[in-house]
C-alpha positions in Angstrom: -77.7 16.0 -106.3 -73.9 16.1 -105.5 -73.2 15.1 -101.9 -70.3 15.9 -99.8 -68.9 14.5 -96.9 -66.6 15.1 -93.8 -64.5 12.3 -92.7 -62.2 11.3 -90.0 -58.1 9.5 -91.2 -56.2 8.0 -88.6 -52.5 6.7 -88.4 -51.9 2.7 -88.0 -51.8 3.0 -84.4 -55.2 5.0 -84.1 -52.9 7.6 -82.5 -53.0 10.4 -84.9 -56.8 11.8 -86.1 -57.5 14.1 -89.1 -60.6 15.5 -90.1 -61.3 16.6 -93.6 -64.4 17.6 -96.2 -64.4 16.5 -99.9 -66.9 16.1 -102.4 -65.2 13.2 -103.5 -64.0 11.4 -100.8 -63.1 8.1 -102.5 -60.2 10.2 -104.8 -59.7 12.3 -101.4 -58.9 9.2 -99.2 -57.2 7.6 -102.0 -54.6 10.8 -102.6 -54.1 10.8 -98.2 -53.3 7.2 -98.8 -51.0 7.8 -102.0 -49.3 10.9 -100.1 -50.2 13.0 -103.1 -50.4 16.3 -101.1 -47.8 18.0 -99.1 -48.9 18.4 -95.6 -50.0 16.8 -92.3 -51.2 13.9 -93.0 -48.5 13.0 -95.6 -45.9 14.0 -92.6 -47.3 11.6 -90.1 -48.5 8.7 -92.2 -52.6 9.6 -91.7 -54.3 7.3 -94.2 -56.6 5.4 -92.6 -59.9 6.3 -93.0 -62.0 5.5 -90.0 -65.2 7.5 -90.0 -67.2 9.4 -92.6 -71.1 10.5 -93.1 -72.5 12.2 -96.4 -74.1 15.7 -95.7 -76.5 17.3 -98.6 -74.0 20.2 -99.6 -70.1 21.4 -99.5 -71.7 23.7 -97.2 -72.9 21.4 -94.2 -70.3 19.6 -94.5 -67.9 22.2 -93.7 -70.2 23.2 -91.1 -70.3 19.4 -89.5 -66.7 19.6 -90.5 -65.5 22.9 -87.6 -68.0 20.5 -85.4 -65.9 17.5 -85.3 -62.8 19.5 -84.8 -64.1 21.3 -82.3 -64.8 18.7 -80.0 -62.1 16.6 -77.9 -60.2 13.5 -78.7 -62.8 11.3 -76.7 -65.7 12.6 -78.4 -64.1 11.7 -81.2 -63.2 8.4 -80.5 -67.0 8.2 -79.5 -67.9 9.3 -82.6 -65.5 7.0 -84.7 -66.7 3.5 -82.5 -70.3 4.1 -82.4 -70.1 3.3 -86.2 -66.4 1.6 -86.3 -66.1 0.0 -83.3 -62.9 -1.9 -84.6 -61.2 0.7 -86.3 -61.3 -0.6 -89.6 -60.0 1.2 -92.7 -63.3 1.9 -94.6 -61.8 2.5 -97.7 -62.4 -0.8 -99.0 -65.9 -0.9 -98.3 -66.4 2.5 -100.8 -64.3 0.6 -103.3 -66.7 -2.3 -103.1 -69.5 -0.4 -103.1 -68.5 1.5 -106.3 -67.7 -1.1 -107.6 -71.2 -2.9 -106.5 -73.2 -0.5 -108.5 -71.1 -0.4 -111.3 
């Protein structure tokens, strides 16, 4: 089964928040980080992931996806610290795990 996920990036200062849908989100968060694609988070320096959950299909995900943008900034900051309470960059922990089960 391929799995898909919607994630939340934020800025340095935790001032900025993007959310996005992949199917791959380590090569997603890796090309925010790398400023591979032209647009808003390349402009204002989003690249730290703070927030993701899997979801079965492309198509919940884009569903839980218009959720999470729907809802206002403190909902989302709910969201983010129930699970990242200091605002970590979760990137490493997908590297490690990749590389974990390697």
């Amino acid at each position: 089964m391929k799995y898909s996920y919607v994630y939340i990036l934020s800025d340095v200062n935790n001032k900025i928040l993007y959310t996005g849908v992949t199917s791959d989100l380590l090569k997603r968060v890796w090309e925010h980080k790398n400023h591979v694609v032209e647009g808003f988070t390349k402009r204002y320096n989003v690249t730290k992931l703070v927030y993701y959950e899997e979801g079965e299909d492309i198509y919940s995900a884009i569903s839980r996806e218009k959720q999470i943008k729907g809802k206002l900034r403190k909902k989302k900051i709910a969201l983010i610290e129930k699970v990242n309470p200091e605002w970590r960059d979760l990137y490493l922990d997908l590297i490690n795990e990749k590389t974990m089960s390697l």
